[in-house]
C-alpha positions as CSV (number, residue, x, y, z in Angstrom):
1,X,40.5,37.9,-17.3
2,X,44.0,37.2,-17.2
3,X,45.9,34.2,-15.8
4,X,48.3,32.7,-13.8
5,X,51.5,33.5,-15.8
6,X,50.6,37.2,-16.0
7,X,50.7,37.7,-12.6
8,X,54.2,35.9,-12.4
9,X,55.3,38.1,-15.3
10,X,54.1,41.2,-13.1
11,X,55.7,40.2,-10.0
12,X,59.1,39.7,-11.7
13,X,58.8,42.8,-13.7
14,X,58.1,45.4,-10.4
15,X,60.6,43.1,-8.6
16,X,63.1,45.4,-6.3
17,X,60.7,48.5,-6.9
18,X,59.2,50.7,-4.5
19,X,56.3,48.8,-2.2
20,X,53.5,50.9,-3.8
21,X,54.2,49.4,-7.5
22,X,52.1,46.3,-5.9
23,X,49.3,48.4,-6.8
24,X,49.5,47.3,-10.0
25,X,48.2,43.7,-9.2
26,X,45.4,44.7,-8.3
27,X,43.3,42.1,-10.6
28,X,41.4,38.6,-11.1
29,X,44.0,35.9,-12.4
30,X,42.6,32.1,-13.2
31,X,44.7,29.8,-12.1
32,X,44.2,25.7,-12.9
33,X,41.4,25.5,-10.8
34,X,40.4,28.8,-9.1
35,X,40.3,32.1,-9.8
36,X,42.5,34.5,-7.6
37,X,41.5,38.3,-7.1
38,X,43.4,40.3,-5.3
39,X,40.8,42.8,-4.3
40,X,43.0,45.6,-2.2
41,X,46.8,46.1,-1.9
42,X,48.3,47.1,1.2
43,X,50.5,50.4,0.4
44,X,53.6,49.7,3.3
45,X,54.7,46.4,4.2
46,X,53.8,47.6,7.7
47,X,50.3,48.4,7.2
48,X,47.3,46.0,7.4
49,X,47.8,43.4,5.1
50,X,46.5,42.7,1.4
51,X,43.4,41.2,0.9
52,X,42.9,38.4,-1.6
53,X,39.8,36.4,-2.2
54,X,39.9,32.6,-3.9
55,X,37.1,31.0,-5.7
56,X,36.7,27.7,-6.6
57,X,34.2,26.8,-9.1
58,X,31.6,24.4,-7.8
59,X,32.3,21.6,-11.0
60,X,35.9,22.1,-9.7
61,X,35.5,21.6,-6.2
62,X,32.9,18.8,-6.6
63,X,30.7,19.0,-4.0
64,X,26.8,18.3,-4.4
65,X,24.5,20.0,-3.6
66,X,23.1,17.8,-0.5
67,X,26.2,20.1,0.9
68,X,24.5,22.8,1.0
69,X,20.6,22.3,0.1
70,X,19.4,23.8,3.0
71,X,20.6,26.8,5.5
72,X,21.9,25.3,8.0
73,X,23.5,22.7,6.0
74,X,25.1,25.4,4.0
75,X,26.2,27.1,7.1
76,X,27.7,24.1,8.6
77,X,29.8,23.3,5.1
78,X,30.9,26.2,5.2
79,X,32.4,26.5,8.6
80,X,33.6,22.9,7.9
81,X,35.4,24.4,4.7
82,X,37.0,26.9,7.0
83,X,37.9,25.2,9.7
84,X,40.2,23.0,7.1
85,X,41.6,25.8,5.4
86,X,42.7,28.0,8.6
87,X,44.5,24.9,9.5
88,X,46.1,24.4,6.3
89,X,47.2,28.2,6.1
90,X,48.4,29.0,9.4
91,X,51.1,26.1,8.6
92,X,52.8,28.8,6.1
93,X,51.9,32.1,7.5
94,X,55.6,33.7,7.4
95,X,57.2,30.7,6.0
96,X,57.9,34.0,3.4
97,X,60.1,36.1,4.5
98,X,60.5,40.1,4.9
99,X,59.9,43.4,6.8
100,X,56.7,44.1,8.8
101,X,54.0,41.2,7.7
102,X,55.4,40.3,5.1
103,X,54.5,37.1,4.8
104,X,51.3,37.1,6.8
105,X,49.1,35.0,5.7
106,X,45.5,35.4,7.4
107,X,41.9,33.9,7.6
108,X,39.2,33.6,10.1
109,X,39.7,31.3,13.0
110,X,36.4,30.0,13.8
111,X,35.7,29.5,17.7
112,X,33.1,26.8,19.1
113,X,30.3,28.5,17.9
114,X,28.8,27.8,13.9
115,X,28.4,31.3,12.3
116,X,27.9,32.1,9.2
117,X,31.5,33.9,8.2
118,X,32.6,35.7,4.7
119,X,35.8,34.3,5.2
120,X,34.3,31.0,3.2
121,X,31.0,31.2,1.2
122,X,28.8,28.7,-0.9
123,X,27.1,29.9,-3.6
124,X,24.1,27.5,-3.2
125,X,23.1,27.9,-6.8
126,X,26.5,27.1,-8.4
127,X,28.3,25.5,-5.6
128,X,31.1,27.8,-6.1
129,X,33.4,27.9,-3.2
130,X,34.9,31.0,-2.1
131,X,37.7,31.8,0.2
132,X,38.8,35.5,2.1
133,X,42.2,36.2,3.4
134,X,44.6,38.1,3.9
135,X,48.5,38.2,2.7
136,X,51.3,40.5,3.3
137,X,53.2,41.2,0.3
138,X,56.7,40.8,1.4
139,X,59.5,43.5,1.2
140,X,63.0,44.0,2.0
141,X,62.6,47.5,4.1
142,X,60.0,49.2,1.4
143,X,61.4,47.2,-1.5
144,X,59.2,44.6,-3.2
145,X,60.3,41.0,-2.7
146,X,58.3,39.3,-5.9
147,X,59.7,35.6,-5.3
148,X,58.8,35.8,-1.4
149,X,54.9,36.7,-3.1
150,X,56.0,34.1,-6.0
151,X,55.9,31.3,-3.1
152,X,52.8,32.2,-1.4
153,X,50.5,32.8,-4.9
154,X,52.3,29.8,-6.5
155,X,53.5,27.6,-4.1
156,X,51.6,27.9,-0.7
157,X,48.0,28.7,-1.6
158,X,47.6,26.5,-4.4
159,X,48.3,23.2,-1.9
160,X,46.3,24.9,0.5
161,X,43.5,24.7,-2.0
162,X,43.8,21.4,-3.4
163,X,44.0,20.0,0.5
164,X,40.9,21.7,1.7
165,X,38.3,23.1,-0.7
166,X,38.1,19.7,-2.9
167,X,35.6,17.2,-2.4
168,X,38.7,14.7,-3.9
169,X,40.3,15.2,-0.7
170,X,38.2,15.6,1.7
171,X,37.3,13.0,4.3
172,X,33.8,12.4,3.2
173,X,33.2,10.6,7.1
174,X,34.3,13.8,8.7
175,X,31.7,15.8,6.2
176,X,28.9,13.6,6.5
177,X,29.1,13.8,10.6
178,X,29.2,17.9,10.1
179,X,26.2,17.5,8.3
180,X,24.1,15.2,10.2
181,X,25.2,17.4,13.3
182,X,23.0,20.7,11.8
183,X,20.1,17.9,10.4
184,X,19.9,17.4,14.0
185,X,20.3,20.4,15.1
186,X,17.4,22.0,13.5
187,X,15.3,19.1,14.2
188,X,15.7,20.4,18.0
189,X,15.2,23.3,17.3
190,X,12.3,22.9,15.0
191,X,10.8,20.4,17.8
192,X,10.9,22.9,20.6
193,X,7.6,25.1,19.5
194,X,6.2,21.6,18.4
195,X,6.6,20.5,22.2
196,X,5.6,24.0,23.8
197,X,9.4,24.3,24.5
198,X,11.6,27.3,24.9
199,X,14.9,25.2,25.4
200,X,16.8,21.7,25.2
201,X,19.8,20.7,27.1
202,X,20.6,17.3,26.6
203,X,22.1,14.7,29.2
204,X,25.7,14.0,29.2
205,X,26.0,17.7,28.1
206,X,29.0,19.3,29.0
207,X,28.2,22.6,30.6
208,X,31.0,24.2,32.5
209,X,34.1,26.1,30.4
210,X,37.8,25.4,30.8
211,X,38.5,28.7,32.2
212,X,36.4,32.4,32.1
213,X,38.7,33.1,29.3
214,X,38.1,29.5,27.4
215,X,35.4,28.5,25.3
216,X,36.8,24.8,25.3
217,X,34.7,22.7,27.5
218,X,36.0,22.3,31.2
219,X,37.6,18.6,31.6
220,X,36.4,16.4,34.1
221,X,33.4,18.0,34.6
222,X,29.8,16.7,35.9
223,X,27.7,15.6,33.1
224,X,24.6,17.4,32.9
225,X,21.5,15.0,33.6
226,X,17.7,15.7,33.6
227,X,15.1,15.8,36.4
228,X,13.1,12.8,35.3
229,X,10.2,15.2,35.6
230,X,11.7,17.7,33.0
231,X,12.9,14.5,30.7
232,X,11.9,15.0,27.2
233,X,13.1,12.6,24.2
234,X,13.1,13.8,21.1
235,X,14.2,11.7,18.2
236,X,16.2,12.9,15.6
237,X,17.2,11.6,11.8
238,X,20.4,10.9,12.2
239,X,21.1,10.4,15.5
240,X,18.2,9.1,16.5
241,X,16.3,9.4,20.3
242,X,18.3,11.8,22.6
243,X,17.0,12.8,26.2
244,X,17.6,16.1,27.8
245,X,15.6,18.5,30.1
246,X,12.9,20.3,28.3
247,X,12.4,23.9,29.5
248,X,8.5,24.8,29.2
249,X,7.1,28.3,27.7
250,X,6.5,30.3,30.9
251,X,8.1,31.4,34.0
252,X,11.0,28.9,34.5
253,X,13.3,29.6,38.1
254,X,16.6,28.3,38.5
255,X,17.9,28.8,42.2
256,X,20.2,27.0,44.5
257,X,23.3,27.8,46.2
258,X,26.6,29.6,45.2
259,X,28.8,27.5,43.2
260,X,26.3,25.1,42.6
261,X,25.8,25.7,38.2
262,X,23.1,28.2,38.2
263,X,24.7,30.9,35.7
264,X,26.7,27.8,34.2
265,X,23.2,26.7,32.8
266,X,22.0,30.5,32.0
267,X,25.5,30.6,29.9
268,X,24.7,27.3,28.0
269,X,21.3,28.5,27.5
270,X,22.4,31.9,26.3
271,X,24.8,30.3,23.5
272,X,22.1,27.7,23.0
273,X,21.2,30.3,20.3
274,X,23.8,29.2,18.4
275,X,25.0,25.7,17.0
276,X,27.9,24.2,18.3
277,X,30.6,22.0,17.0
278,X,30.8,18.6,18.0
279,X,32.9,17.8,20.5
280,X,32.4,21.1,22.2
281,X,29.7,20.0,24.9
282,X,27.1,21.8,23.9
283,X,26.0,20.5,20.8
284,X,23.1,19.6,21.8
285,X,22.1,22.5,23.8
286,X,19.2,24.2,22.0
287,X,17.5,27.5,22.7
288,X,14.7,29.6,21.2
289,X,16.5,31.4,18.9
290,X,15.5,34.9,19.5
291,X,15.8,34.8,23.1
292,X,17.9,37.8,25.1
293,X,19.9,38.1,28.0
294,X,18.6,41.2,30.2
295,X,20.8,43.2,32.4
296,X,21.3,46.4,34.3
297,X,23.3,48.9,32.3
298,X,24.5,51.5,34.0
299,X,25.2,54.6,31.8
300,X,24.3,53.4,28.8
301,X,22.3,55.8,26.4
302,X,18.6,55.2,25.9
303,X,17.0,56.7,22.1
304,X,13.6,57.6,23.4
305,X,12.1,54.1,24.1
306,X,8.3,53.3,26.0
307,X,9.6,52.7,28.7
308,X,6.8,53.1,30.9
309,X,5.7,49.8,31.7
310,X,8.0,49.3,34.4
311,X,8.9,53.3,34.4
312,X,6.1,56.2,34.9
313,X,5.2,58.7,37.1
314,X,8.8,60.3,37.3
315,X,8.9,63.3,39.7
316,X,10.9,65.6,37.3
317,X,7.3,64.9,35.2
318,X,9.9,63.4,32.4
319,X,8.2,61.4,29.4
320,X,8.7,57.5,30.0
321,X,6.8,57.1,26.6
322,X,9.8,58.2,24.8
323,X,12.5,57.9,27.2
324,X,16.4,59.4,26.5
325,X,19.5,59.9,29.2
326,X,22.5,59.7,27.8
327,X,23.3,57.9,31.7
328,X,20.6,55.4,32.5
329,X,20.5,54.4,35.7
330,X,20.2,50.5,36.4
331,X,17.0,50.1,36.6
332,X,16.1,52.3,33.3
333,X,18.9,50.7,31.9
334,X,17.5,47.3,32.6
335,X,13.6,48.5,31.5
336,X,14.7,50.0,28.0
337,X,16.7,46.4,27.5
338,X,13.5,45.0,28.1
339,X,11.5,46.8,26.2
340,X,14.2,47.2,23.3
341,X,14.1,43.0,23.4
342,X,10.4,43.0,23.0
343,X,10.9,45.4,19.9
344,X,13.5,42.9,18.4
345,X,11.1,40.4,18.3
346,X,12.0,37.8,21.5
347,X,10.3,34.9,22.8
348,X,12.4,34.2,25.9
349,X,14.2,36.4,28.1
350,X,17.6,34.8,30.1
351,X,18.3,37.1,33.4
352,X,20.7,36.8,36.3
353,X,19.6,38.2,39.5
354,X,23.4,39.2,40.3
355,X,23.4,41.4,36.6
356,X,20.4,42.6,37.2
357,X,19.1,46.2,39.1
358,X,17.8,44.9,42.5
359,X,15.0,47.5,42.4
360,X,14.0,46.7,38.6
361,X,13.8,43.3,39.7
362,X,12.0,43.4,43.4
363,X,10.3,45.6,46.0
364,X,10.2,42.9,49.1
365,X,6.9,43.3,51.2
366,X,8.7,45.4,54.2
367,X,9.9,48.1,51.4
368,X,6.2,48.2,49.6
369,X,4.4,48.8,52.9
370,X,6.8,51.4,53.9
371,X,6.9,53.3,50.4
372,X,3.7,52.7,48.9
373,X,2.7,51.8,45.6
374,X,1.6,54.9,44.6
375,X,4.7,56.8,45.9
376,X,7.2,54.4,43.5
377,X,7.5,55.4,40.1
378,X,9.3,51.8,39.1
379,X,6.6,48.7,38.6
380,X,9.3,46.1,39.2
381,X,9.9,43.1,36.8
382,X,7.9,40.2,39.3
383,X,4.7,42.3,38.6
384,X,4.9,42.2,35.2
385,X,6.7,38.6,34.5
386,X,3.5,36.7,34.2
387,X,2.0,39.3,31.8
388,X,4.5,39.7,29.5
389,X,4.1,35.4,28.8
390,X,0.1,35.9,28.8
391,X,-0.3,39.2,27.1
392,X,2.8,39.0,24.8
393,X,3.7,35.4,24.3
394,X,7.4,36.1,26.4
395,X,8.6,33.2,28.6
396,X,11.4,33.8,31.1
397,X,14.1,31.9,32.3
398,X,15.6,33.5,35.6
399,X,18.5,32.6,37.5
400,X,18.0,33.7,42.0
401,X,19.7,33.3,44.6
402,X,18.7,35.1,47.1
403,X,15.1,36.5,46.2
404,X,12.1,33.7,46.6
405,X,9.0,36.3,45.9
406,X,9.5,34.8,42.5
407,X,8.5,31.2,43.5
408,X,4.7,32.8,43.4
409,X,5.3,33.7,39.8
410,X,6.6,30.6,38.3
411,X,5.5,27.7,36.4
412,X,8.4,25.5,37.2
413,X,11.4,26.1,39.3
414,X,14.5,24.0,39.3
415,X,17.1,24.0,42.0
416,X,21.0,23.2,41.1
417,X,22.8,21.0,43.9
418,X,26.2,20.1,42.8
419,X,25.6,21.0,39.3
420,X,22.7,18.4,38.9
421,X,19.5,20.3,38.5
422,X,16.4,19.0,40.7
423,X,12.6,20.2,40.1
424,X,11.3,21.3,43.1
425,X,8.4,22.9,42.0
426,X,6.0,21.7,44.2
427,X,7.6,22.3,47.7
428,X,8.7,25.5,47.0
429,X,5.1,26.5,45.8
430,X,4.2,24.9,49.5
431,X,7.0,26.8,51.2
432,X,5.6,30.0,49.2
433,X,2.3,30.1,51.1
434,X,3.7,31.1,54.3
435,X,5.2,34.0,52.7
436,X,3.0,36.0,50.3
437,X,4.1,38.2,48.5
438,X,1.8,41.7,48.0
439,X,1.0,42.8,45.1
440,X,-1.8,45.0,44.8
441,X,-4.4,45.8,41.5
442,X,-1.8,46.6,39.1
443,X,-3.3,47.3,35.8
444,X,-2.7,45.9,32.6
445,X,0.7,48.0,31.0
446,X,-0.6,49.1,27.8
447,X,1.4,47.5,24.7
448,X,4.9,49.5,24.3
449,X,4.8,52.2,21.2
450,X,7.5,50.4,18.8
451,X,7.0,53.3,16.0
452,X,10.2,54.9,16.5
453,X,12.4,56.2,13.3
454,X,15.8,55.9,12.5
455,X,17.6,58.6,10.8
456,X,20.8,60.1,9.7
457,X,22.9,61.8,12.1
458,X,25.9,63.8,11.9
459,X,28.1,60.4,12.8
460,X,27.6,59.1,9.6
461,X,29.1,62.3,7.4
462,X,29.6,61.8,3.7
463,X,29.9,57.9,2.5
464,X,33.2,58.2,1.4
465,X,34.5,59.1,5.0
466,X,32.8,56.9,6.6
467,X,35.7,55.5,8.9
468,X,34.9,52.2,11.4
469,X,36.9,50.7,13.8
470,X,36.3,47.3,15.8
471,X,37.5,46.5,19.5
472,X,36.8,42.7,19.8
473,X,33.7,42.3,21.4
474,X,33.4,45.3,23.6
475,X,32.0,47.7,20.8
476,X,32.9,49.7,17.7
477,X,33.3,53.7,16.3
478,X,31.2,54.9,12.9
479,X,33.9,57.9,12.7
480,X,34.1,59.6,16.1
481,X,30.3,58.2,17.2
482,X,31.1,54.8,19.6
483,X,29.0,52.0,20.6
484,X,29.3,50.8,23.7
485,X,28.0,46.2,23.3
486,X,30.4,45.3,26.3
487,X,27.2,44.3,27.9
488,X,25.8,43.1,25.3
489,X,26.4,39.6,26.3
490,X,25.2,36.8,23.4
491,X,28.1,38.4,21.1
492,X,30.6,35.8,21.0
493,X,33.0,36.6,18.1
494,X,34.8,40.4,17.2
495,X,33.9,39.6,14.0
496,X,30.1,40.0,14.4
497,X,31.1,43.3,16.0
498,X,33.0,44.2,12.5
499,X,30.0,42.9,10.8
500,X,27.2,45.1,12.8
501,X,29.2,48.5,12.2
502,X,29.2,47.1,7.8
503,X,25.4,46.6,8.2
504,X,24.9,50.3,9.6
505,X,27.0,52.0,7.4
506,X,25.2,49.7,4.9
507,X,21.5,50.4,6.4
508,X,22.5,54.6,6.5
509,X,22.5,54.0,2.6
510,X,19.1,52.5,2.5
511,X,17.3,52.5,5.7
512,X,18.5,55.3,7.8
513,X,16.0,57.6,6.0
514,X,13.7,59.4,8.8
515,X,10.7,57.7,7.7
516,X,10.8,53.9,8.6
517,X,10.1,52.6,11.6
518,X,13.6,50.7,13.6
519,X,11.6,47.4,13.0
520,X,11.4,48.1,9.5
521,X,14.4,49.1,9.0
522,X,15.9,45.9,10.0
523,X,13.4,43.6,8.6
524,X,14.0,45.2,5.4
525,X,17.9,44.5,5.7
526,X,17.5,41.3,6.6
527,X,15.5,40.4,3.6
528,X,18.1,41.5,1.6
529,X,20.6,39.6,3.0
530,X,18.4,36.7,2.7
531,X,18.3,37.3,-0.8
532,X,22.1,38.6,-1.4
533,X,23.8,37.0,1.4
534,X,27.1,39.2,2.7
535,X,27.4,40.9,-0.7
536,X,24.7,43.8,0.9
537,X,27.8,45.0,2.8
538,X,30.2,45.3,0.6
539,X,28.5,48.8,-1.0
540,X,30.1,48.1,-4.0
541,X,33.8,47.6,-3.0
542,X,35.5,44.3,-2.0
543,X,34.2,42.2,0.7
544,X,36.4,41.9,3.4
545,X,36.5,38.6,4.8
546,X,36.2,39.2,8.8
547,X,32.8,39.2,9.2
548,X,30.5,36.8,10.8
549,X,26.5,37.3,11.3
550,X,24.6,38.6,14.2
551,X,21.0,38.1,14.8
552,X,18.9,40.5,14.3
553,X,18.5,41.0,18.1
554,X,22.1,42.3,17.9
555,X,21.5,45.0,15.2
556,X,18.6,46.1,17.4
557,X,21.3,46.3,20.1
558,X,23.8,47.7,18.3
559,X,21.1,50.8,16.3
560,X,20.0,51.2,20.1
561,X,23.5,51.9,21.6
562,X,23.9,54.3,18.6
563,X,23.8,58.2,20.5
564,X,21.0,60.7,18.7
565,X,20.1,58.0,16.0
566,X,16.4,57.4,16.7
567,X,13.8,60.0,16.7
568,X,10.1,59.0,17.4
């Protein structure tokens, strides 16, 4: 390997020479007390920038291993880690000067949520530290500028290191809060199956955001308390007892008046799936971590799911088993997300009523007398709520506010007045009987075929052309194939997007084979991640450092959304 003073000696000797002699740095250097690799080169000042990759070796940056002993601990570090050094960096990004971005210097910028990131990595069995970034090697016009790079790889990053990604100086107070936080975090989440739970929210939460384009918690808003029927305590090692509302297994109705905090608690409940930071509100808002938010979906394609639970008896005689449409409607939109959830593996669905198809959702009794049963291909969502928790373990969590056949469904039904939730279970029930709602001998749905294959299509080409583009969190292109996840809502970062399109280019090397089953396939790339971590997306090359992780309920989502890709 060579070191530090090779590099320098490089730098000055392609000094003033065309931008594409920076190829020749293209190396790992060990510096005092990391090692640098500069893993691609940009080839014009005004293209995307160099990316480099630091690593700190674990007796260096002196961290033990309670740091990182367990997943979520490790998880938490590293975001910590990361958190440090984008704060550190950003203070020099163009303090080198230069044409285009030159002097760029780049790295993740976590949001509220804790996701695992490639931007800073743990090895838990060394403890090494590593850090991904990006740089832009300056230039004057297309002319290398080596003592502009001379101060970032010398100057810059080297006190960026020593602040951030040493245990020497870092506040160990700060660390030890980070890590308690996840200790306590999977103790909720660990206690909810325990209690027969499918979600926490904990008084004083925060709910409500600063703005619809904010993640920051709104100021002044009304702390969230529990009913005292729904109080739970749980009591966690480090911070001890804490008190929230406890959300069931079951049928679970949230209803109540416009503006009242109805979708505010369906959106803390749908990032409940993730940790939070402190400070951010919702620390200490804990849901099942598989559950899914359902919607309608107009035009969205559909890859030949069983969608005839809800779906059947189409007048065109078309197969609901192994349903396609390149344009679903909103209600076949709404039954293959269903259905599509069930094959990823959820526990809980979250649903809005104003997201959802009305007619997926609901046939009042005026419409069902009129068109009969038999005469309506759709079995709406109310007759099959209370058999997809009996028959298949799924509780549901759904926000009305205009529709109360669901009162006869539910198990427990909560009312938001002012943002303060009240259980009204029992009157509503009450209220109910004077309006009953018909519904018939529906038979049992027979279990949904989840055999269906993914193979190679035309989208993919050869590996070495493989060409993927990201647009934040509305979707991404595999060449000229695009995926539509705008409403594909429990994304919260572009970088998960970036990551999703890695992991099936990744999965078309291994998976995509037209012989495993979808469930398979992504049970199989998961374990390998479990066992390799992000270096399963890197195919060989270097691994860029904008990537965080989606569940696996995403990569359903995403293989799903993925036109001509699944074959039964």
């Amino acid at each position: 390997m060579k070191n530090a003073s090779d590099l320098r000696t490089l730098l000055m000797k392609i000094d003033h020479r065309g931008y594409p002699a920076y190829k020749d740095t293209k190396d790992k250097y060990q510096f005092d007390q990391y090692i640098l690799s500069i893993d691609h080169v940009q080839g014009d000042p005004f293209a995307s920038p160099s990316k480099v990759s630091i690593l700190v070796p674990g007796r260096i940056a002196g961290f033990g291993k309670e740091c990182y002993e367990t997943k979520e601990r490790r998880i938490a570090f590293q975001d910590f880690l990361l958190r440090r050094m984008y704060l550190k960096v950003k203070d020099f990004s163009f303090k080198a000067k230069g044409s285009g971005k030159s002097g760029l210097i780049g790295i993740s910028r976590p949001g509220q949520e804790i996701l695992e990131r490639s931007a800073c990595t743990v090895d838990p069995a060394t403890g090494n530290v590593t850090i991904r970034m990006e740089i832009g090697f300056p230039a004057n016009g297309r002319t290398i500028n080596a003592g502009e790079l001379i101060k970032i790889l010398f100057d810059f990053l080297p006190l960026c290191v020593r602040q951030t990604l040493l245990a020497a100086t870092c506040p160990k107070a700060n660390l030890e809060k980070v890590l308690f936080l996840a200790d306590d975090q999977k103790a909720i989440r660990d206690s909810l199956s325990e209690k027969g739970l499918v979600a926490f929210v904990a008084n004083d939460a925060v709910l409500p955001r600063k703005s619809g384009v904010s993640s920051l918690p709104m100021k002044e808003a009304v702390p969230f308390r529990s009913p005292d029927s729904m109080e739970v305590t749980l009591t966690l090692p480090h911070k001890g007892t804490v008190s929230g509302m406890g959300i069931k297994k079951g049928v679970t109705l949230i209803v109540g008046g416009g503006y009242h905090g109805k979708s505010t608690l369906l959106e803390a409940l749908m990032a409940g799936v993730y940790n939070h930071i402190a400070g951010d509100g919702r620390e200490y808002v804990i849901t099942d971590d598989t559950a899914v938010k359902l919607r309608a979906e107009d035009g969205r394609s559909i890859q030949k799911a069983d969608i005839s639970m809800f779906i059947r008896n189409l007048p065109n005689g078309r197969n609901t088993a192994a349903f396609y449409t390149e344009d679903a409607s909103g209600s076949t939109s709404q039954a293959a997300n269903t259905i599509e959830a069930m094959e990823a593996g959820t526990e809980l669905f979250l649903i809005d009523e104003d997201t959802s198809a009305t007619n997926f959702m609901i046939r009042d009794d005026l419409m069902q007398r009129v068109v009969s049963r038999d005469a309506e291909p759709i079995i709406p969502f109310i007759d099959r709520i209370r058999e997809l928790y009996t028959a298949h373990g799924i509780s549901t969590i759904l926000v009305a506010g205009s529709c109360g056949s669901y009162f006869h469904k539910s198990d427990c039904i909560v009312q938001m007045k002012k943002y303060a939730p009240v259980e009204i279970t029992a009157f509503a029930k009450k209220e109910a009987e004077n309006y009953p709602y018909l519904t018939g001998d529906l038979p049992a749905a027979e279990a949904p075929d989840f055999r269906r294959v993914v193979k190679t299509d035309a989208a993919f080409a050869k590996e070495n052309r493989i060409k993927m583009r990201t647009d934040g969190t509305d979707g991404f292109s595999i060449n000229k194939s695009e995926v539509d996840m705008r409403y594909v809502e429990q994304l919260v970062d572009s970088e998960q997007l970036t990551a999703l399109a890695y992991m099936i280019k990744s999965m078309k090397l291994h998976d995509f084979d037209g012989k495993k089953t979808l469930t398979e396939a992504v049970e199989g790339f998961y374990k390998r991640i479990d066992a390799k971590g992000f270096a399963v997306f890197a195919g060989g090359e270097y691994l860029p450092g904008n990537l965080a992780m989606p569940r696996s309920q995403e990569l359903y989502a995403a293989i799903n959304r993925c036109r001509d890709l699944i074959q039964i």
